[in-house]
Biopython code that builds the backbone (N, CA, C, O; Angstrom):
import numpy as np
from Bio.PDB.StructureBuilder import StructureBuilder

atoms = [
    (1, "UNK", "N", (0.844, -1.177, 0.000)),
    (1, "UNK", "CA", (0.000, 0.000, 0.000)),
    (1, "UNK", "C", (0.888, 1.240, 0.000)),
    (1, "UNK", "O", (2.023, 1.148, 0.469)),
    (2, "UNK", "N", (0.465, 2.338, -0.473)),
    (2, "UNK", "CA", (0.938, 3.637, -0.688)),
    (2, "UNK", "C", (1.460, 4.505, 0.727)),
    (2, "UNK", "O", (0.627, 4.456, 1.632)),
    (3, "UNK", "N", (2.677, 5.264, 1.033)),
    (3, "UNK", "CA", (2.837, 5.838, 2.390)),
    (3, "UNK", "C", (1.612, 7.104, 2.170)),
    (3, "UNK", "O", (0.983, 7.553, 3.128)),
    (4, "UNK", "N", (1.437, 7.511, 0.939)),
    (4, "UNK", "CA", (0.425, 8.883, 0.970)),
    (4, "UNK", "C", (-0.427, 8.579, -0.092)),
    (4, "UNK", "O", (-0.030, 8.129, -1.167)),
    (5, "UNK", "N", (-1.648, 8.826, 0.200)),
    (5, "UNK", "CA", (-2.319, 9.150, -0.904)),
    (5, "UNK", "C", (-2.948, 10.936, -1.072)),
    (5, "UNK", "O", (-4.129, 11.239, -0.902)),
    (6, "UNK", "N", (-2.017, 11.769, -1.378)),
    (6, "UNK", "CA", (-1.992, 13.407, -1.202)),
    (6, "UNK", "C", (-2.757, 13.021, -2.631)),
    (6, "UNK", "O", (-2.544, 12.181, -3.506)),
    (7, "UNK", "N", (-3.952, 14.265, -2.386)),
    (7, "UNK", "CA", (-4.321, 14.526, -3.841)),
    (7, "UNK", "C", (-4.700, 16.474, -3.834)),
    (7, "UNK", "O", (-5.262, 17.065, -2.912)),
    (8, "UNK", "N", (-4.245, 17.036, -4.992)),
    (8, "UNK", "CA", (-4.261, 18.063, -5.443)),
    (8, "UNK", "C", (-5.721, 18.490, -6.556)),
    (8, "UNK", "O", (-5.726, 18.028, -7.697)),
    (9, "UNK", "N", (-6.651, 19.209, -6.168)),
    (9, "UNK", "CA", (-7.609, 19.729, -6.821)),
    (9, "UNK", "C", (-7.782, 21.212, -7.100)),
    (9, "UNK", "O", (-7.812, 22.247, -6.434)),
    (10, "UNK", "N", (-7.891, 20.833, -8.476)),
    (10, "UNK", "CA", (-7.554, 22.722, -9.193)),
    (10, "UNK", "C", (-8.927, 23.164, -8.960)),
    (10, "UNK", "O", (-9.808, 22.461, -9.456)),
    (11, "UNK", "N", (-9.383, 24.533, -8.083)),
    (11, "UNK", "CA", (-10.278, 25.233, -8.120)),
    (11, "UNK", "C", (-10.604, 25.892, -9.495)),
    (11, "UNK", "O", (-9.760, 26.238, -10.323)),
    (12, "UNK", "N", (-12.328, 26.046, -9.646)),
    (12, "UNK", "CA", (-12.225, 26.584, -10.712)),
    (12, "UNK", "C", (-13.558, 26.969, -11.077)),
    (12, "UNK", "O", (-14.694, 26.518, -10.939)),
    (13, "UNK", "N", (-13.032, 27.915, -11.565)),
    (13, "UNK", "CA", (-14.214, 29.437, -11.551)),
    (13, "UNK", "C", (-15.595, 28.397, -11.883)),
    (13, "UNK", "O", (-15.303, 27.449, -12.612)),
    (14, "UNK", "N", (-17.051, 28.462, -11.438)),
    (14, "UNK", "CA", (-18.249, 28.146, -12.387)),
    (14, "UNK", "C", (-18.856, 29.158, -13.131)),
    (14, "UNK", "O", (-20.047, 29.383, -13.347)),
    (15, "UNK", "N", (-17.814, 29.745, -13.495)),
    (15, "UNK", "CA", (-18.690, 30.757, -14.273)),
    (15, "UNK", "C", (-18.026, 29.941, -15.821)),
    (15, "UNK", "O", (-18.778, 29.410, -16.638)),
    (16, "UNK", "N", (-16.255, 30.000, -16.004)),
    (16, "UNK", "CA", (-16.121, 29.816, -17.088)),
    (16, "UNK", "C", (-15.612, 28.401, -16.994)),
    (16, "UNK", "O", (-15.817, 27.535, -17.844)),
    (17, "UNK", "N", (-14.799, 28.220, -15.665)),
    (17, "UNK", "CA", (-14.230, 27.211, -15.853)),
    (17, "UNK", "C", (-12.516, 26.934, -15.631)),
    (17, "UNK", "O", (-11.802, 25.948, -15.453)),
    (18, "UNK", "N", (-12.325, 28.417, -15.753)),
    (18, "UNK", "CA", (-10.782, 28.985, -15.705)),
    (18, "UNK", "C", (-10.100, 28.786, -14.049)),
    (18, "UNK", "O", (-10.657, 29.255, -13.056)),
    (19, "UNK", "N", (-8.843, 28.025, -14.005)),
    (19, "UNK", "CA", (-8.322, 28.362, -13.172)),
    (19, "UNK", "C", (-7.365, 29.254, -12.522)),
    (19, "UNK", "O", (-6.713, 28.807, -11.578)),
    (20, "UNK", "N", (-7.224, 30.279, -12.851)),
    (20, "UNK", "CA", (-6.475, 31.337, -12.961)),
    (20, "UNK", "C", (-7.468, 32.611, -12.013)),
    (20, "UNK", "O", (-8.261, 33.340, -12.609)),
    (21, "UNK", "N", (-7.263, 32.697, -10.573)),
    (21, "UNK", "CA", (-7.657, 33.421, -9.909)),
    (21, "UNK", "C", (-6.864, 34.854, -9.032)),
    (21, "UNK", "O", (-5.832, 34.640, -8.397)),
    (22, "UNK", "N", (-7.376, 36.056, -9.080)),
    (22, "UNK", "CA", (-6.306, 37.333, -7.970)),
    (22, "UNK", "C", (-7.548, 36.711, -6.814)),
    (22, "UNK", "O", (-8.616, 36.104, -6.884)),
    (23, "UNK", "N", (-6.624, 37.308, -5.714)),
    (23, "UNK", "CA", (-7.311, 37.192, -4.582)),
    (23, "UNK", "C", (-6.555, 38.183, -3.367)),
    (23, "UNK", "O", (-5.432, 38.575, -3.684)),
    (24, "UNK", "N", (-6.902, 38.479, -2.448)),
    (24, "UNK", "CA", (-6.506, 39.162, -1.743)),
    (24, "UNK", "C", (-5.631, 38.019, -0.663)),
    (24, "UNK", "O", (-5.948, 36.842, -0.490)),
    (25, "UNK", "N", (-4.046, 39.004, 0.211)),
    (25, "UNK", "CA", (-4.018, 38.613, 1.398)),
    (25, "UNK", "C", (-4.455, 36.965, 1.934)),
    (25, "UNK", "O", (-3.754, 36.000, 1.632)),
    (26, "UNK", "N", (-5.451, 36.867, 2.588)),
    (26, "UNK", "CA", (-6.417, 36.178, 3.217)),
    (26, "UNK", "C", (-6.928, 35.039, 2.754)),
    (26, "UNK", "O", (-6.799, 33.897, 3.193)),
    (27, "UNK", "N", (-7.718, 35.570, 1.520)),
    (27, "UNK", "CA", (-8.549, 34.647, 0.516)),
    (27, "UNK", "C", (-9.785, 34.852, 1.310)),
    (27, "UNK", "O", (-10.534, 33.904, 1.546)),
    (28, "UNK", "N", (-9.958, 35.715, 1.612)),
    (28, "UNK", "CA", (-11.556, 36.551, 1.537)),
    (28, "UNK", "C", (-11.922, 36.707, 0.195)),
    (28, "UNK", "O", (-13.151, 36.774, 0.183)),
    (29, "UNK", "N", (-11.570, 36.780, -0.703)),
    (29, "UNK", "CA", (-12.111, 37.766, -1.591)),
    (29, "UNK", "C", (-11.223, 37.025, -2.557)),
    (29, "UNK", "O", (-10.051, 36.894, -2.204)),
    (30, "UNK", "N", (-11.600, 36.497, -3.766)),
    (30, "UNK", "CA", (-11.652, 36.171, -5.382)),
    (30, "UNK", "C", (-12.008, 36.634, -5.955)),
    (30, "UNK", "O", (-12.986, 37.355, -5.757)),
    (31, "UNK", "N", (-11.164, 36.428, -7.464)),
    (31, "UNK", "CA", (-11.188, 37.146, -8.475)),
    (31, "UNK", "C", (-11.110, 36.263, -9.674)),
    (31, "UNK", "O", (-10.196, 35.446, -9.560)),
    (32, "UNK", "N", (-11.904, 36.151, -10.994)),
    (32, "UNK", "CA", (-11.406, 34.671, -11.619)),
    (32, "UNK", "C", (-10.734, 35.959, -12.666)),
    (32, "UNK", "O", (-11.532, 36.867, -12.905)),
    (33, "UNK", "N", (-9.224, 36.096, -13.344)),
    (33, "UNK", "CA", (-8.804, 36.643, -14.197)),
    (33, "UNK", "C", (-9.143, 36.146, -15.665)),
    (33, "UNK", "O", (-8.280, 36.489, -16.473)),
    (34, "UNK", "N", (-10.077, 35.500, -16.142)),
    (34, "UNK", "CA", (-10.497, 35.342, -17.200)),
    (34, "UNK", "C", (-11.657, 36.101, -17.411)),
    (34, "UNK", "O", (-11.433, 37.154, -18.007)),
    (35, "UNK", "N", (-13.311, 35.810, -16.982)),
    (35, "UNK", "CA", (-14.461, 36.075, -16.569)),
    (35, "UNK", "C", (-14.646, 37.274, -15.786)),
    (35, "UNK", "O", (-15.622, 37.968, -16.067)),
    (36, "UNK", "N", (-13.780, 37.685, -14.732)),
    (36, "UNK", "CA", (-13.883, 38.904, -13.711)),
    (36, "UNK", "C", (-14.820, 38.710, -12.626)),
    (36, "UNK", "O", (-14.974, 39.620, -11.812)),
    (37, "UNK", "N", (-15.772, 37.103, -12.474)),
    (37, "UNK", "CA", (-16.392, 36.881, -11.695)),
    (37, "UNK", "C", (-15.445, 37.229, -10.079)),
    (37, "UNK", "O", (-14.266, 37.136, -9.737)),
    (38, "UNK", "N", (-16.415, 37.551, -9.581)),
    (38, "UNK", "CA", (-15.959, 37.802, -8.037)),
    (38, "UNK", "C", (-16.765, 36.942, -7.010)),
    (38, "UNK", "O", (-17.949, 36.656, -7.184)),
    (39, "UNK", "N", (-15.951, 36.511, -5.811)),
    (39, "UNK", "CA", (-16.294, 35.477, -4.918)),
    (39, "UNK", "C", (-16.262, 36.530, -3.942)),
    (39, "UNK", "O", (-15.340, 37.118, -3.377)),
    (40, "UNK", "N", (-17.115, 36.585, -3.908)),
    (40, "UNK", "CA", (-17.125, 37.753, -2.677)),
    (40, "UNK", "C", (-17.143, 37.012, -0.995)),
    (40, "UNK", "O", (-16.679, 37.498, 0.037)),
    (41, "UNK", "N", (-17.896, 35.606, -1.203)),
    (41, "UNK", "CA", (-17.148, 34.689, 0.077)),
    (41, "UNK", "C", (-15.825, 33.684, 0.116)),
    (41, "UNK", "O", (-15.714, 32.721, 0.875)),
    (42, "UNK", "N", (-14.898, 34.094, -0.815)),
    (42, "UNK", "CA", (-13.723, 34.028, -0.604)),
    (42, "UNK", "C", (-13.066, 32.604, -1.010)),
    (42, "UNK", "O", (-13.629, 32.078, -1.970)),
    (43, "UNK", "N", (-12.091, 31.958, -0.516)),
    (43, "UNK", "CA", (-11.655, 30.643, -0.708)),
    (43, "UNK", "C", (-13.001, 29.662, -0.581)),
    (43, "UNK", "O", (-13.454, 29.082, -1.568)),
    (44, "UNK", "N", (-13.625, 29.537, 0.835)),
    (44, "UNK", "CA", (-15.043, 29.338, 1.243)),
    (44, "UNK", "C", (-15.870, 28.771, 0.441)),
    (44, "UNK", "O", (-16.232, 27.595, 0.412)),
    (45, "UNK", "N", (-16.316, 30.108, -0.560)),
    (45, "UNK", "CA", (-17.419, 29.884, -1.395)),
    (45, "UNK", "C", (-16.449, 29.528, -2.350)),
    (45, "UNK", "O", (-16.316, 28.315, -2.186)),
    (46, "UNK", "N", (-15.672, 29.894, -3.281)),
    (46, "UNK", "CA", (-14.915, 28.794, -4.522)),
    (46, "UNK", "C", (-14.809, 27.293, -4.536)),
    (46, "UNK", "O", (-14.868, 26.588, -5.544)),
    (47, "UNK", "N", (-14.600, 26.780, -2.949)),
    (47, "UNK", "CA", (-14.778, 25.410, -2.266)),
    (47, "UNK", "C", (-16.058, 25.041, -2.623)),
    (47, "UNK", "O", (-16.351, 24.085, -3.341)),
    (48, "UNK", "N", (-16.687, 25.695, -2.188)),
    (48, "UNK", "CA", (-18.066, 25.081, -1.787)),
    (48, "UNK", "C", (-18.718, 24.761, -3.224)),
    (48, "UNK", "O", (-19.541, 23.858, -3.377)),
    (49, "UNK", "N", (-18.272, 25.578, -4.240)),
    (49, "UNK", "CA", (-19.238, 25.732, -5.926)),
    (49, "UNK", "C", (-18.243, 24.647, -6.713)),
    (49, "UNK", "O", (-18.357, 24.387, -7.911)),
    (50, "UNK", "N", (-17.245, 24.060, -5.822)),
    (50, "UNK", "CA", (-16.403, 22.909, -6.805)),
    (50, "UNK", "C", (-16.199, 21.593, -6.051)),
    (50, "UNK", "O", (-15.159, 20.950, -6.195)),
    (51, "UNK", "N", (-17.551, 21.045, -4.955)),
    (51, "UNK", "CA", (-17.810, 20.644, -3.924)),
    (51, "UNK", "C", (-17.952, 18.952, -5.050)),
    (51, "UNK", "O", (-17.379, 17.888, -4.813)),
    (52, "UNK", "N", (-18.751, 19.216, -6.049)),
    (52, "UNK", "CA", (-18.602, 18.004, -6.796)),
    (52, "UNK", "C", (-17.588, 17.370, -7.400)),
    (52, "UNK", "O", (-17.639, 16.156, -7.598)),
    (53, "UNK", "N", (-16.391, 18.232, -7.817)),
    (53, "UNK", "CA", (-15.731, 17.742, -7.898)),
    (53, "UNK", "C", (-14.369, 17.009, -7.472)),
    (53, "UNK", "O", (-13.604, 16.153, -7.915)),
    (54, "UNK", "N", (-14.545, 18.039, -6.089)),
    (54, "UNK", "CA", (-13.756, 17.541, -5.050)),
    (54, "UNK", "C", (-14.625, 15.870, -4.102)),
    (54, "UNK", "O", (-14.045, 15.072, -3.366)),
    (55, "UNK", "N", (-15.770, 15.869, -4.427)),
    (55, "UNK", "CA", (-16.588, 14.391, -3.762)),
    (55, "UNK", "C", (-15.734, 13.421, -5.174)),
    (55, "UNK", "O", (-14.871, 12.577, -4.929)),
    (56, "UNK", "N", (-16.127, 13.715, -6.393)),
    (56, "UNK", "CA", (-15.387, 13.168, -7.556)),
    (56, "UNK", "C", (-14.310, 12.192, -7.141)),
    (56, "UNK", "O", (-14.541, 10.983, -7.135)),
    (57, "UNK", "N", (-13.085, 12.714, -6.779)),
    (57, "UNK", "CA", (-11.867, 13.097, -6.641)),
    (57, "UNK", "C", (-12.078, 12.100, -5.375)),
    (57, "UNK", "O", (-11.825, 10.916, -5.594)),
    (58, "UNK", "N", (-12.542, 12.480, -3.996)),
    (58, "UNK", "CA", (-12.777, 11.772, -3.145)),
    (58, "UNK", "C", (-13.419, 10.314, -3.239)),
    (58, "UNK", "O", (-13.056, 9.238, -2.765)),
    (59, "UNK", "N", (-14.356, 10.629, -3.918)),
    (59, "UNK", "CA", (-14.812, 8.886, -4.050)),
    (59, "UNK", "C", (-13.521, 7.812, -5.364)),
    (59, "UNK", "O", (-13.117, 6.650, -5.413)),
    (60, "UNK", "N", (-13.398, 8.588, -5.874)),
    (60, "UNK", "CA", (-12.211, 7.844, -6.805)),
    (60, "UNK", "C", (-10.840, 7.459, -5.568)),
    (60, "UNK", "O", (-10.345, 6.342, -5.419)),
    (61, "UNK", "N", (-10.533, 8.458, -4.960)),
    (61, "UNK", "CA", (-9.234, 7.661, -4.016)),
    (61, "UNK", "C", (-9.861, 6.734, -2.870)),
    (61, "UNK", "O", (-9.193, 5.979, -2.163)),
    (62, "UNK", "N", (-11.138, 6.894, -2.802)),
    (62, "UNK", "CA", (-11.277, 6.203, -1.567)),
    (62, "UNK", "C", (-11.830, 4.324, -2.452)),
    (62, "UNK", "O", (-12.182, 3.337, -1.806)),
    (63, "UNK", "N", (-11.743, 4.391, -3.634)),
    (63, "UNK", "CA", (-11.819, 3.248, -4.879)),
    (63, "UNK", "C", (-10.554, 2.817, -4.707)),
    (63, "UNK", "O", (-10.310, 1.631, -4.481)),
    (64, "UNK", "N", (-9.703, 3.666, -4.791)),
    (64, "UNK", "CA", (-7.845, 3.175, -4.676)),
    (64, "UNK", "C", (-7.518, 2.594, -3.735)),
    (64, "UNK", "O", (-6.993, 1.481, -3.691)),
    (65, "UNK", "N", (-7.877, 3.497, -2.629)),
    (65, "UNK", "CA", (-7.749, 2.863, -0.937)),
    (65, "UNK", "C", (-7.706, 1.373, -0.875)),
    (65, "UNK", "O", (-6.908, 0.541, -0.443)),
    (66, "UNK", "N", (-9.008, 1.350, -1.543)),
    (66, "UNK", "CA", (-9.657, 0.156, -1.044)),
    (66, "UNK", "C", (-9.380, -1.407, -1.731)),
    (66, "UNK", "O", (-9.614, -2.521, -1.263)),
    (67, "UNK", "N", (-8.766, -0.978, -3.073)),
    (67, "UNK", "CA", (-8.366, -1.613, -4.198)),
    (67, "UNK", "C", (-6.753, -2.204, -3.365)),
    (67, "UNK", "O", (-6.477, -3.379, -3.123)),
    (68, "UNK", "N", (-6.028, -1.172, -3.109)),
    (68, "UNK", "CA", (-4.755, -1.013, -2.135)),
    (68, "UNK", "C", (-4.865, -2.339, -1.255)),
    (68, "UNK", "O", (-4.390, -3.452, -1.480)),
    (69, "UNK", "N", (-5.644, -1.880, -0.171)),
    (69, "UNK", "CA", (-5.874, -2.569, 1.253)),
    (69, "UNK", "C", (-6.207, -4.096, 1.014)),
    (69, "UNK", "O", (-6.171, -5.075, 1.761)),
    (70, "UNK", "N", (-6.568, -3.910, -0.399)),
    (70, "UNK", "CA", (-7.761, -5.683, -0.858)),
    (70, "UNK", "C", (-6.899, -6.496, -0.609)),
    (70, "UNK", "O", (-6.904, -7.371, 0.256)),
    (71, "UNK", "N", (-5.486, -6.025, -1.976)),
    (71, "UNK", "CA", (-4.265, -6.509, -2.472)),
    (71, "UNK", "C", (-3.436, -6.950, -1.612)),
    (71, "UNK", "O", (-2.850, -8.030, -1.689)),
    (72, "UNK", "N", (-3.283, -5.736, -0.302)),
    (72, "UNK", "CA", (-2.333, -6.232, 0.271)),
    (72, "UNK", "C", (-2.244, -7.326, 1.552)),
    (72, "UNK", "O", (-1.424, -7.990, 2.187)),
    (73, "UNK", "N", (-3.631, -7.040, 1.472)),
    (73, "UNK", "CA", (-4.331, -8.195, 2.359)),
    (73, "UNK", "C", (-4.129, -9.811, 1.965)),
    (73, "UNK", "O", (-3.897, -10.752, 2.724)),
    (74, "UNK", "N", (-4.296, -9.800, 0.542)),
    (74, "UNK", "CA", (-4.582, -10.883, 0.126)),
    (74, "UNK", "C", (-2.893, -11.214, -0.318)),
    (74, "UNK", "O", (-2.649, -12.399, -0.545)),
    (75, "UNK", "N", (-1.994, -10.439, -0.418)),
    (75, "UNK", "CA", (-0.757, -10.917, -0.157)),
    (75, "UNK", "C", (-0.525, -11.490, 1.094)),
    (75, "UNK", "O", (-0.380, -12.705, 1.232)),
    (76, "UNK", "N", (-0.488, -10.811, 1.872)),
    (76, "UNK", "CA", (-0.372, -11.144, 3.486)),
    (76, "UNK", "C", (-0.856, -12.513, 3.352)),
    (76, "UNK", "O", (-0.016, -13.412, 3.324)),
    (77, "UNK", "N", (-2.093, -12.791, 3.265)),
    (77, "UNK", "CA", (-2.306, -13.935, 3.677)),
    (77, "UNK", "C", (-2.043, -15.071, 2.254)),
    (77, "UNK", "O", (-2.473, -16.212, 2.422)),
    (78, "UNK", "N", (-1.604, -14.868, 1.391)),
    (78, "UNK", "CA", (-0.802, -15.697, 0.551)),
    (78, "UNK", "C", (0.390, -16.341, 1.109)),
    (78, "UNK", "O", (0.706, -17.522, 1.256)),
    (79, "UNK", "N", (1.185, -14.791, 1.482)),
    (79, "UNK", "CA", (1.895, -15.319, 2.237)),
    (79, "UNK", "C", (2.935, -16.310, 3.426)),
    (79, "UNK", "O", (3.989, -16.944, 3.472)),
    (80, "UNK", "N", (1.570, -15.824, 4.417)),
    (80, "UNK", "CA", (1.125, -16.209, 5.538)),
    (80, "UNK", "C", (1.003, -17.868, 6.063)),
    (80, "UNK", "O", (1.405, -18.459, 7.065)),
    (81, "UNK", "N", (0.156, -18.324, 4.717)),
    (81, "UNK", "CA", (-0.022, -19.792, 4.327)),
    (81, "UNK", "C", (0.624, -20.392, 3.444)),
    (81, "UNK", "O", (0.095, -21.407, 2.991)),
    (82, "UNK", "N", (1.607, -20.088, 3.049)),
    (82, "UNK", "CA", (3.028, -19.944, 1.605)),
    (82, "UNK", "C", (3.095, -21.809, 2.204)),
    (82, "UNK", "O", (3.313, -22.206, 3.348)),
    (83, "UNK", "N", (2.826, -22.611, 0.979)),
    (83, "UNK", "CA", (3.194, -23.886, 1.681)),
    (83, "UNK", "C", (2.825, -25.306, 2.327)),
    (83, "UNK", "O", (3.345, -26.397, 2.563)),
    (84, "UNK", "N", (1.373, -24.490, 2.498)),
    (84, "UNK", "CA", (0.072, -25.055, 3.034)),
    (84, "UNK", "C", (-0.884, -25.687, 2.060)),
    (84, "UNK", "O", (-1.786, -25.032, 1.538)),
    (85, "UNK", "N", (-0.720, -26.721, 1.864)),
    (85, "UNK", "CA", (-1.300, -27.755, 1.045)),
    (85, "UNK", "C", (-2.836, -27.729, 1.294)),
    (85, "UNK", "O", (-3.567, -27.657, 0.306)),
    (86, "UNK", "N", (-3.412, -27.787, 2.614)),
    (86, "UNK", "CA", (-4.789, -27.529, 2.238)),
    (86, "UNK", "C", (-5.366, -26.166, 2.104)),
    (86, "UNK", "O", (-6.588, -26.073, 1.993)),
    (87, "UNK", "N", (-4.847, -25.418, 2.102)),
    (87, "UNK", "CA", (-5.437, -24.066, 2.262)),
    (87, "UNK", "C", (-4.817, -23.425, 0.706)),
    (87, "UNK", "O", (-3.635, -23.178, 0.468)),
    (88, "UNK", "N", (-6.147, -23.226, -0.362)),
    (88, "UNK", "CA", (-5.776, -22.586, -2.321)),
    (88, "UNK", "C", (-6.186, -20.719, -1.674)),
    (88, "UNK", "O", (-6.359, -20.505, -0.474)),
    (89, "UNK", "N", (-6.231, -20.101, -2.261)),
    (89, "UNK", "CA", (-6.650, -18.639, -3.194)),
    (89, "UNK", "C", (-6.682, -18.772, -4.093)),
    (89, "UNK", "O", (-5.660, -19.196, -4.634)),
    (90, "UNK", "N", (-8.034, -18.471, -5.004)),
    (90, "UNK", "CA", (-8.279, -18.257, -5.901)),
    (90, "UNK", "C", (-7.964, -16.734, -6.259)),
    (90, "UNK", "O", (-7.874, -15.844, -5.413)),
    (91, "UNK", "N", (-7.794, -16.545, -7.771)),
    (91, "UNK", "CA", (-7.879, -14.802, -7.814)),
    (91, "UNK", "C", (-6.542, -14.207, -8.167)),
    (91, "UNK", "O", (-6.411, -12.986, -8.245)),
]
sb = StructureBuilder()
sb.init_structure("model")
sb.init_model(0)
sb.init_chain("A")
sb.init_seg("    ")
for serial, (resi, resn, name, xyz) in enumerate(atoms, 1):
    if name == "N":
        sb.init_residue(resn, " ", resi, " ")
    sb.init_atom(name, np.array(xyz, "f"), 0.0, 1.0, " ", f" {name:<3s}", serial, name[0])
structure = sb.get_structure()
């Protein structure tokens, strides 16, 4: 299994689509430099309007996770029983 599974998601404007944002300081306050849309609730609300695709993103690694954990399980116990005449795995 993996030491990290870090994943990186590009925010991005719903107006056009562009990721290319000014913002203040803080991240109160967005700006999309394509469109000129303004987020007037800040990092916050840009989160919140790209909420699907960050679940996206989330349900796909938590597919990996689990794909991961299956594998290494089923090594382990390949392993485990390496030898053992009555005991097969199929798969």
């Amino acid at each position: 299994m993996k030491d990290s599974y870090n994943k990186s998601i590009q925010l991005r404007c719903i107006t056009c689509g562009d990721s290319d944002f000014e913002f203040n300081e803080d991240k109160t306050w967005i700006k999309c430099n394509r469109c000129g849309r303004e987020y007037l609730g800040g990092y916050d609300e840009l989160v919140e309007l790209n909420q699907e695709n960050i679940n996206r993103e989330l349900d796909e690694t938590k597919k990996e996770i689990t794909k991961d954990l299956k594998d290494d399980i089923t090594k382990m116990f390949k392993d485990a029983f390496k030898g053992n005449k009555n005991i097969k795995f199929k798969g």
